[in-house]
C-alpha positions as CSV (number, residue, x, y, z in Angstrom):
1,X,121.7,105.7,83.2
2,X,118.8,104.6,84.6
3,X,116.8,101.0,84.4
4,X,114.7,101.8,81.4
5,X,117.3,103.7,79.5
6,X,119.7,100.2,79.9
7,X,116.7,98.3,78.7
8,X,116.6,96.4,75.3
9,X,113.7,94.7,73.3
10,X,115.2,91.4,74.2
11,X,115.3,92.2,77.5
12,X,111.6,90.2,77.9
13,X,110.6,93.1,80.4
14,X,110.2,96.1,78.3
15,X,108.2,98.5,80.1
16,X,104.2,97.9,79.0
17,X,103.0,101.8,78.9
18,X,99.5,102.7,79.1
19,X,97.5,102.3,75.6
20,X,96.5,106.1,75.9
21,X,100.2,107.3,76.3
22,X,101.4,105.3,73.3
23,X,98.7,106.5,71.0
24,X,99.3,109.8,71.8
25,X,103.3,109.7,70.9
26,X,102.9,106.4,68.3
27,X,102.6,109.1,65.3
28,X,105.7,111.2,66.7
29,X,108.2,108.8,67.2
30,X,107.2,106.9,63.8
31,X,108.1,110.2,62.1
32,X,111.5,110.1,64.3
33,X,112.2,106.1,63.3
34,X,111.8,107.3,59.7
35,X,114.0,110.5,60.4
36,X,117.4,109.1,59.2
37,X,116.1,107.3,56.4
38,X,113.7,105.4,54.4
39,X,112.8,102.2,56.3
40,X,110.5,99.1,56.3
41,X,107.3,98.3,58.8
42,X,109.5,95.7,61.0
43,X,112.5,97.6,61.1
44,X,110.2,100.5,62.4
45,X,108.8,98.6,65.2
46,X,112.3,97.3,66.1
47,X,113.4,100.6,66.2
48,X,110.5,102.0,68.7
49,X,110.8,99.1,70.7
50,X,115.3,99.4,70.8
51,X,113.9,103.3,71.9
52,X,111.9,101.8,75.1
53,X,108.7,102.2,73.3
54,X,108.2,98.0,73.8
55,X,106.4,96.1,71.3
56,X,103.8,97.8,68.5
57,X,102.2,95.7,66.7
58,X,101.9,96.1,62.8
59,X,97.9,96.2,63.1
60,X,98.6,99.4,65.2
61,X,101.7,100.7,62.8
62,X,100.8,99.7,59.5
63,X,97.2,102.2,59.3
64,X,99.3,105.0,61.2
65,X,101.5,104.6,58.0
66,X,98.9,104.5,56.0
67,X,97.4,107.8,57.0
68,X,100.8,108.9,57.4
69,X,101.2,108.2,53.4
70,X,97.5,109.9,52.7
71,X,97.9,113.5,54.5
72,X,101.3,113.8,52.1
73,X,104.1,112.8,55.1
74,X,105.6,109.5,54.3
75,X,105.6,108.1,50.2
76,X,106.0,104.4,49.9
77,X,108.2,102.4,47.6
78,X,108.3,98.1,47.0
79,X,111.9,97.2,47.1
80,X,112.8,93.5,46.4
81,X,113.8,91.4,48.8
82,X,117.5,89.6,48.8
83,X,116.6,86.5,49.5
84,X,112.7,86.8,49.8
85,X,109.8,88.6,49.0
86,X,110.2,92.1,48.7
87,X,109.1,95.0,51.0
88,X,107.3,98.1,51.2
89,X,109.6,101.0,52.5
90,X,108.3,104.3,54.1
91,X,110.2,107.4,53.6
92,X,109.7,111.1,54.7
93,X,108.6,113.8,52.8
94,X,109.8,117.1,52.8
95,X,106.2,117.6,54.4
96,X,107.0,115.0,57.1
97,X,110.1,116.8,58.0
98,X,108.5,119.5,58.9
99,X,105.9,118.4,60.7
100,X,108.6,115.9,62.5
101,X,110.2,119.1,63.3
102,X,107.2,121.2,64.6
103,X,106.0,118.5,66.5
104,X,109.1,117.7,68.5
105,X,109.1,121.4,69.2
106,X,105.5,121.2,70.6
107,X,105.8,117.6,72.3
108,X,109.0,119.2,74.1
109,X,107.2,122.5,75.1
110,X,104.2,120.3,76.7
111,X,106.2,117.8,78.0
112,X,107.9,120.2,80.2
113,X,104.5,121.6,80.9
114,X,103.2,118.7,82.3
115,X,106.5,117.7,84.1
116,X,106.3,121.0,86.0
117,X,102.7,120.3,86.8
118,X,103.7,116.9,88.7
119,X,106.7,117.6,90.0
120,X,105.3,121.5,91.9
């Protein structure tokens, strides 16, 4: 295993990606955090941050969702809270599977694309 696949977001020292890399996958893995089930805005971020993603803020999350829920791929649901307020859950479409499951497809194709250009 290597150091940032041991890595855990309470480690403190997370890897800090570039802005441009995380926008360009911050869509993708959302999908993937919301592949096993419907799930709230913190319990997404601690998700993509326990998957070496560090720390995404809801400001950046929350309008991702929000187009997410517009183009047809997520549908939001309030659910009361146990023992507070209550909270709005994402879950995937039959739409966002699909796309989740073209996009993994592509992202694998060009990320062995560009790993061959480096690495040759």
């Amino acid at each position: 295993m290597n150091d940032r696949q041991e890595k855990t977001p309470t480690d403190g020292d997370v890897e800090s990606w570039p802005s441009d890399w995380l926008r360009a996958t911050l869509g993708l893995a959302a999908l993937r955090a919301l592949e096993e089930g419907a799930s709230y805005g913190y319990a997404i971020i601690a998700t993509l941050a326990g998957a070496g993603f560090g720390t995404i803020k809801g400001g950046t999350l929350y309008p991702l969702l929000s187009r997410f829920e517009n183009a047809g791929l997520i549908t939001t649901e309030w659910r009361p809270g146990e023992a507070g307020p209550g909270r709005k859950f994402f879950a995937l479409t039959d739409t966002g599977r699909s796309t989740l499951a073209r996009q993994r497809d592509e992202w694998t194709r060009f990320a062995g694309v560009v790993t061959d250009h480096l690495t040759t």
